[in-house]
C-alpha positions in Angstrom: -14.1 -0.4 3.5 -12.2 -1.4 6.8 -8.7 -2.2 6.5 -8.9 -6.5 8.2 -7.6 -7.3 11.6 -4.6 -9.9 11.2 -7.1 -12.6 12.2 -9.4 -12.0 9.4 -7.0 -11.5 6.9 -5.4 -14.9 7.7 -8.7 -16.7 7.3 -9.7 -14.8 3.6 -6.4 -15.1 2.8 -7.1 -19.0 3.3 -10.4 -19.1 1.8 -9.1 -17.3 -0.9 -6.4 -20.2 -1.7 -9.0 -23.2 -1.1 -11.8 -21.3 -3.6 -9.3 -20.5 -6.5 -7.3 -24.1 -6.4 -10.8 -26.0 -5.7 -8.7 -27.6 -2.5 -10.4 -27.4 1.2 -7.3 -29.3 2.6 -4.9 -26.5 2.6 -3.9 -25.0 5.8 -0.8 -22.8 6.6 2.8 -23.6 7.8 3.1 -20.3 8.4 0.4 -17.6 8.9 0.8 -14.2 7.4 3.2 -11.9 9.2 3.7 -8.2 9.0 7.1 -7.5 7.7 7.3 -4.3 5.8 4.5 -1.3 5.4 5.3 1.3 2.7 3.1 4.3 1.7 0.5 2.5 0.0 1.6 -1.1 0.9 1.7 -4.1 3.2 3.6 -6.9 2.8 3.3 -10.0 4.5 5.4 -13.5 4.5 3.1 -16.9 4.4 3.5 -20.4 3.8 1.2 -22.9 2.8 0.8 -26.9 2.8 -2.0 -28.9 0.9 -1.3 -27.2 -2.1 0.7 -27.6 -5.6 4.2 -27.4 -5.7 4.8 -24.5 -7.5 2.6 -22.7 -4.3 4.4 -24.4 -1.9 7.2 -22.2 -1.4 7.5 -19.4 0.9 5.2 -16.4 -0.7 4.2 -12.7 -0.1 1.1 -10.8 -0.4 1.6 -7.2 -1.4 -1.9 -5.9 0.1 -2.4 -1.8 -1.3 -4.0 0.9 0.3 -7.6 0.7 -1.0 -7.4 4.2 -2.7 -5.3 2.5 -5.5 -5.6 2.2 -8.6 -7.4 -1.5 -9.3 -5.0 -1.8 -11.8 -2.2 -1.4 -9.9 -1.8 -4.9 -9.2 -2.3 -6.0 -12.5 0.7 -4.1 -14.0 2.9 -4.9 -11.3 2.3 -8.7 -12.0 2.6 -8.2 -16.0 5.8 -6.9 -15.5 7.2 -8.8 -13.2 6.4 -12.0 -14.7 7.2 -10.4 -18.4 10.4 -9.7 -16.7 11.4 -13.0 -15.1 10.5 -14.5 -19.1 12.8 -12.2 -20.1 15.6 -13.4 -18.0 15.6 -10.8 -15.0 15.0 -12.2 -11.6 11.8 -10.5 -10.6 9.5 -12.5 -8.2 6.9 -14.1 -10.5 3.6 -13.5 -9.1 1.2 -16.0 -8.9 -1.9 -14.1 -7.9 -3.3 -10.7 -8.5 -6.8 -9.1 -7.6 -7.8 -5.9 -8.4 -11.2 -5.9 -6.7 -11.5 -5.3 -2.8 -14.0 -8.3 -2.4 -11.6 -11.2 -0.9 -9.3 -9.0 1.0 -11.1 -5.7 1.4 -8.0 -4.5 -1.1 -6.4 -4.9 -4.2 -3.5 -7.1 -3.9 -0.8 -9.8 -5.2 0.3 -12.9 -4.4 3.8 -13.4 -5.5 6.8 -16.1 -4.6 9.8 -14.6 -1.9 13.1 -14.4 -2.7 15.5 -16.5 -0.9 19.1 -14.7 0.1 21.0 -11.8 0.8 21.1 -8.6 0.2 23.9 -7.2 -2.1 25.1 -4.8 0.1 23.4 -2.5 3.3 25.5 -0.2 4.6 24.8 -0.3 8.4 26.2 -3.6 8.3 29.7 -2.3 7.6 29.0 -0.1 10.3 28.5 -2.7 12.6 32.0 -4.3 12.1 35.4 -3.8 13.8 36.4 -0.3 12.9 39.4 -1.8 11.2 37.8 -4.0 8.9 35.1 -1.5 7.8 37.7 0.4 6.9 39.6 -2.0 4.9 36.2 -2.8 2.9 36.5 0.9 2.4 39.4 0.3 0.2 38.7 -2.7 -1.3 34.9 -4.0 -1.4 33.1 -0.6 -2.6 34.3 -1.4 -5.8 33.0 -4.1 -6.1 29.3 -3.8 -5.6 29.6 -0.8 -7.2 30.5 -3.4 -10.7 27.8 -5.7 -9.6 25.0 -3.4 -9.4 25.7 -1.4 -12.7 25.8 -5.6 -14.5 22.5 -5.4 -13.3 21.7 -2.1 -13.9 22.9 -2.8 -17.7 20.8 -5.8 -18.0 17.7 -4.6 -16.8 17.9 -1.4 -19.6 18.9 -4.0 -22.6 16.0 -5.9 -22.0 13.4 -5.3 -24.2 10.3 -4.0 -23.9 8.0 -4.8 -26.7 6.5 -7.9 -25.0 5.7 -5.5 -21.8 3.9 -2.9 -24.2 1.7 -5.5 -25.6 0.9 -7.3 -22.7 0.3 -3.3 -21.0 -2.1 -2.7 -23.8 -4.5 -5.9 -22.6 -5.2 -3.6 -19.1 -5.6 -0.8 -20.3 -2.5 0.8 -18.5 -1.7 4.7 -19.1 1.7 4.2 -20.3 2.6 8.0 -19.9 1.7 7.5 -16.2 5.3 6.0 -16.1 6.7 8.8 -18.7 9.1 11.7 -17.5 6.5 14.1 -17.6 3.9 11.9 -15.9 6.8 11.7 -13.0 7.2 15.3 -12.7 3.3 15.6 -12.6 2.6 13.9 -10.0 5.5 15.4 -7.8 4.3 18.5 -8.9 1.0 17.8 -7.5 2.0 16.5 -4.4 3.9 19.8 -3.6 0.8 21.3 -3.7 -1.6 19.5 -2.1 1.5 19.3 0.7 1.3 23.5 0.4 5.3 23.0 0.1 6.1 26.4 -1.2 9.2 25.8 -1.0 9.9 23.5 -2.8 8.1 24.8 -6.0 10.9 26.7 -7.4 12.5 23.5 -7.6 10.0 21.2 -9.6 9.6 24.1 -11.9 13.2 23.8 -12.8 13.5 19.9 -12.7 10.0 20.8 -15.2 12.5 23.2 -17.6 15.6 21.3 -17.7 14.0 17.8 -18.2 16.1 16.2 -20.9 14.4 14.9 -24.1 12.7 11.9 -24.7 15.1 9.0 -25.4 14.4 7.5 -28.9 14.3 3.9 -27.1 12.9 4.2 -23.7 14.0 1.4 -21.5 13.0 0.1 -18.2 14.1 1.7 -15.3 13.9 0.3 -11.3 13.6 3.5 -10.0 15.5 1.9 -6.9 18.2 0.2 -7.6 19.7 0.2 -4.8 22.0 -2.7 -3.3 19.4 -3.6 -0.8 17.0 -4.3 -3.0 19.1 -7.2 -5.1 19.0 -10.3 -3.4 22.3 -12.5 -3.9 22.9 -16.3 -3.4 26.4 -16.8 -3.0 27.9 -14.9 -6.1 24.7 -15.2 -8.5 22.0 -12.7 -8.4 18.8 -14.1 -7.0 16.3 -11.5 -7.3 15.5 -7.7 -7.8 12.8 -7.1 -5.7 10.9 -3.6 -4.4 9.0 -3.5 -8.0 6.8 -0.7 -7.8 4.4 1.5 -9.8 5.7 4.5 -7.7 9.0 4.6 -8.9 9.0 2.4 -12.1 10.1 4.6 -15.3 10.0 4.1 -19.0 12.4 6.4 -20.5 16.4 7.3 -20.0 18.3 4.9 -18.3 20.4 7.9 -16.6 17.5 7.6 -14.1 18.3 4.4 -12.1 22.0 5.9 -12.2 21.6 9.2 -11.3 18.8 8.3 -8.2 21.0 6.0 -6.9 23.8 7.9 -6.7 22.3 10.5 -5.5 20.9 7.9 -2.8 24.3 7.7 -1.3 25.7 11.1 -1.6 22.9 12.2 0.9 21.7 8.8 2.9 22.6 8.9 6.2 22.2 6.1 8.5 21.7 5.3 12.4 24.8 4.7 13.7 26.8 6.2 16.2 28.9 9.8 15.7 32.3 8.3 15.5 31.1 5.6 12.2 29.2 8.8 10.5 32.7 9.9 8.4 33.3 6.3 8.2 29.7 5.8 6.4 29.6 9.0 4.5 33.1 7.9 2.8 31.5 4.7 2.0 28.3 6.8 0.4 30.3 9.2 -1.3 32.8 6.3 -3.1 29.9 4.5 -4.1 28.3 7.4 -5.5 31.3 7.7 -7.9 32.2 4.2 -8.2 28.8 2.8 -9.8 28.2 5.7 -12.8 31.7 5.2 -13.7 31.0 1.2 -13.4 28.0 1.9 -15.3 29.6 4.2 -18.3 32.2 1.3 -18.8 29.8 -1.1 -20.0 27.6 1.3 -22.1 27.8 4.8 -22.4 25.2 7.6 -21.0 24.9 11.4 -20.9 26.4 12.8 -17.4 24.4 15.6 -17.5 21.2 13.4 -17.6 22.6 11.7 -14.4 23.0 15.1 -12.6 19.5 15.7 -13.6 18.1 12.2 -12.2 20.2 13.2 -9.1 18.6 16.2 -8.7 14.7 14.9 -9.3 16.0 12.0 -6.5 16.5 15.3 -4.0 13.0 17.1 -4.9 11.4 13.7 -4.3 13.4 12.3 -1.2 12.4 16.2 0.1 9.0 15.7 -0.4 8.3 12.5 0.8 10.3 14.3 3.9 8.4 16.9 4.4 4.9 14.7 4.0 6.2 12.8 6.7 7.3 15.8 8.9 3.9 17.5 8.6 2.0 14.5 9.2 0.6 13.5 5.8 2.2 10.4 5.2 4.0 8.9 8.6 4.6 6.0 6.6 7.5 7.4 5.0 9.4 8.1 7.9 8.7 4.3 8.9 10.8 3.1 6.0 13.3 5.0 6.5 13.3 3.8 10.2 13.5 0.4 8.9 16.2 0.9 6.7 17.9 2.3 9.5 18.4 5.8 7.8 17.9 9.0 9.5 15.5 10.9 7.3 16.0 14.3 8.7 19.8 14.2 8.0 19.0 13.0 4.2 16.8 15.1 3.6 18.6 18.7 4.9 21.1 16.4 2.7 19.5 16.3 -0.3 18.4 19.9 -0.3 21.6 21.3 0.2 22.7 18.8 -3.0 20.2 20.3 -5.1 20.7 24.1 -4.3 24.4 23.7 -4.5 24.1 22.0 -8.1 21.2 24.1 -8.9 21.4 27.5 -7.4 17.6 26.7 -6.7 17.1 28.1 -3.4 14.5 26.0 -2.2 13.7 25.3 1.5 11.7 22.6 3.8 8.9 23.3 6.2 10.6 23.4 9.8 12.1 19.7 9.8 11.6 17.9 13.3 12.8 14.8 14.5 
């Protein structure tokens, strides 16, 4: 089935709306716009008039690559709407389709998040030298506390209500397991034919740590651009996600994103790049140690998480390099991060931990 022109998702989108509220008055404020296309996703902003309140605020369609899993969509919205009952400021969704028959794809229909982002660190960048230096010192902290008091939230919520509500779909849980992580990265190296890289899944495979006897929720990307702030309060955590989502140690939101800014790099000019990779590196020690204040965690599970954050970040990489998923690259591009750089970054992080010595194809620009 064809992927729709812009034009013809705008008017299913809009018959979609007027056949499931019985309403043939509602028209857009807003049409849909392209704002952010991931591996598997598109996301666009709309806005709607003629319509109940609770629909009349700004909203996003997630629209996913055809391929997936119908199910997909139905997970995310459980989750994210089992979150937000549970206190945690997830987007609720108000829509989700698993079929292709309105919009020639699954997809979901969910509200946007009003705000800022927590922290990006090309903004810094982008101030007077003197001043990004003096955040240096004193705002790094910060954030850092912020994000592990949500971090710490998110893995004390519980998670009965999600495993029941899981249960109704049908869901394979142990898709979202350690070992069904490590599977599927496992599979993508081969069906990439990235030799080598193999030596080092086999050793994330022998190290893994055990089970935890509570699994908890992880984000999988907790990173400061994906929490959305209104003043001082947390408005949202957004970027939920099926790809990245775990159930299990909470050492894995910790260790992937510090391991996120030991290695990002990001576009800005040579004389900010010691600047930015000071600012990486203190909030790659700031936030675990934020984190094991508040509740306490196994820091050799955190080096492990860091180092299964490098095998995937490599991977994605190298499917981008070799031309299997350009996508990738286009995230990165929109995060303003140079993804060569991270990811000669993150293989040097894991062989120097490791003694792995595994390599990348050639990496081009």
């Amino acid at each position: 089935m064809m992927p729709l022109t812009l034009a013809e998702l705008e008017e299913r989108l809009l018959n979609y709306f007027k056949v499931k509220l019985s309403n043939q008055e509602i028209s857009y404020i807003q049409p849909p716009v392209l704002y952010k296309e991931g591996r598997n996703i598109r996301t666009y902003r709309f806005r709607l008039t003629g319509i109940p309140k609770e629909y009349s605020k700004s909203l996003v369609l997630r629209l996913y690559a055809e391929k997936e899993l119908p199910v997909r969509p139905q997970f995310e919205a459980i989750l994210q709407n089992t979150l937000n009952e549970a206190g945690i400021p997830a987007p609720p969704v108000r829509f989700s389709e698993g079929s292709s028959e309105h919009l020639n794809a699954p997809f979901l229909i969910m509200d946007e998040c009003p705000g800022e982002v927590l922290f990006d660190i090309n903004s810094i960048t982008e101030k007077p030298y003197m001043q990004a230096a003096r955040f240096l010192v004193s705002g790094v902290g910060s954030i850092a506390r912020q994000l592990a008091e949500v971090a710490v939230a998110l893995h004390n919520t519980g998670t009965d209500k999600l495993w029941e509500k899981l249960k109704s779909i049908d869901f394979p849980i142990e898709h979202l397991s350690l070992n069904g992580r490590l599977y599927q990265l496992y599979k993508r190296i081969q069906n990439a034919k990235l030799d080598g890289l193999e030596e080092g899944v086999v050793w994330l495979i022998s190290h893994g740590p055990p089970e935890p006897e509570r699994p908890v929720l992880c984000h999988g990307q907790l990173y400061p651009n994906n929490i959305i702030m209104q003043g001082d309060r947390v408005n949202c955590i957004i970027n939920w996600s099926m790809d990245s989502i775990l159930l299990g140690d909470p050492a894995y939101d910790v260790g992937k994103t510090s391991a996120a800014f030991k290695c990002f790099v990001p576009h800005v000019a040579q004389s900010l790049r010691r600047l930015s990779y000071k600012v990486g590196k203190r909030f790659a020690k700031q936030f675990p140690s934020s984190y094991l204040q508040k509740q306490p965690l196994n820091k050799s599970h955190i080096e492990y998480f860091e180092m299964l954050w490098c095998i995937d970040l490599a991977t994605s990489a190298a499917e981008s390099i070799i031309g299997q998923s350009h996508i990738y690259k286009k995230e990165f591009e929109e995060e303003r991060i140079d993804l060569y750089k991270s990811a000669v970054n993150a293989v040097e992080l894991f062989k120097n931990t490791t003694d792995v010595p595994i390599t990348l194809p050639l990496l081009r620009r």
